[in-house]
N, C-alpha and C positions, 0 to 999 in steps of 0.2 A: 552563547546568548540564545534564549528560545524566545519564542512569541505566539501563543496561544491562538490556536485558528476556532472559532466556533466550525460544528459542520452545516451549518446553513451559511456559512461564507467561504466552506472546503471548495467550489466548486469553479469562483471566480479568483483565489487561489493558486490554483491547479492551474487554470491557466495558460498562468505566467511563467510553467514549469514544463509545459508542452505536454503534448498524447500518450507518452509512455511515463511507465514506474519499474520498478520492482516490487514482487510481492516476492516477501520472505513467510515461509513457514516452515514448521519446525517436523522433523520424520520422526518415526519409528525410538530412532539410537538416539535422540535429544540434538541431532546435528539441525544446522540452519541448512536450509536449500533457501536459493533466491531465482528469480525467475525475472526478463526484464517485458514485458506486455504493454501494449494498448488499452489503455484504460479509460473508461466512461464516468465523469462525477456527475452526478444529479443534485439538483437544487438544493434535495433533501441533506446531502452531502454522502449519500449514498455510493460509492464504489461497483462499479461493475467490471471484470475484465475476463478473457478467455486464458486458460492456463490448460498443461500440460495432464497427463494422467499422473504422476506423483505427486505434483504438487494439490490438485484437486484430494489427492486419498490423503494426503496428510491434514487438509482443511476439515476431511470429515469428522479427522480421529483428533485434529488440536485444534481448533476453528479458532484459534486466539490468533490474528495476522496481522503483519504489520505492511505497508505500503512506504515506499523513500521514490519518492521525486528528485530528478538528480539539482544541483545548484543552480537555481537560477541567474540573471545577469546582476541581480544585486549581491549575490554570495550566497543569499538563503536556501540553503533545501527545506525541502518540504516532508515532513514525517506524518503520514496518520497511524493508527493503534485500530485494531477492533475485531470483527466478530464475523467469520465468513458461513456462507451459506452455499453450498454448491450442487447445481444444479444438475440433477441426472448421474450417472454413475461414471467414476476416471475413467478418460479416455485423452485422445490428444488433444482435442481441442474441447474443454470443459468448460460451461461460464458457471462463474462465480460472481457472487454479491457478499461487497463486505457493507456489516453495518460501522459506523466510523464512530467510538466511545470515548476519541481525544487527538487531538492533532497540532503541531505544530510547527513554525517556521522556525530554524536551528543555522545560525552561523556557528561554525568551528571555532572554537579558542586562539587566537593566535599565539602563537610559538613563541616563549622566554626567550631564544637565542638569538 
């Protein structure tokens, strides 16, 4: 079950999901890297967070990223989609801005068995 977040309401959202995410982005070879960071949402529903120098070099070269908030205390996690911007050249502590193009609240299927 998903539930459609606008990003002008990403930010009160967020939240309910605490300071940290993951930001996945995609390398080189097509493999997923994930990373777990302290993230900033703005009003806008703007994404801000500091990452690593690979995951920064991968934002440059696939900027398509996605952010997962882990389950909140109603089961929901939080998923946004969108479009990074990173700031200055990879290094270890790199900030990035993602702009947020779709996001939503995602409870897991419960299990047939």
């Amino acid at each position: 079950m998903s539930l459609a977040v606008e990003p002008t309401d990403l930010a009160g959202v967020a939240q309910q999901h605490g300071p940290a995410a993951y930001v996945l982005t995609t390398g080189a070879d097509g493999r997923p890297r994930v990373i777990h960071v302290a993230v900033d949402v703005a009003n806008d529903g703007t994404i801000s967070a500091v990452v690593g120098r690979s995951a920064a070099a991968n934002a440059i070269d696939r900027p398509n990223v996605c952010v997962l908030w882990p389950t909140a205390p109603d089961g929901f996690s939080l998923i946004a989609d969108g479009t990074a911007i990173v700031d200055g050249e990879p290094g270890p502590g790199t900030p990035i801005t993602v702009t947020v193009t779709s996001a939503v609240r995602h409870r897991p299927a419960r299990s047939h068995g």
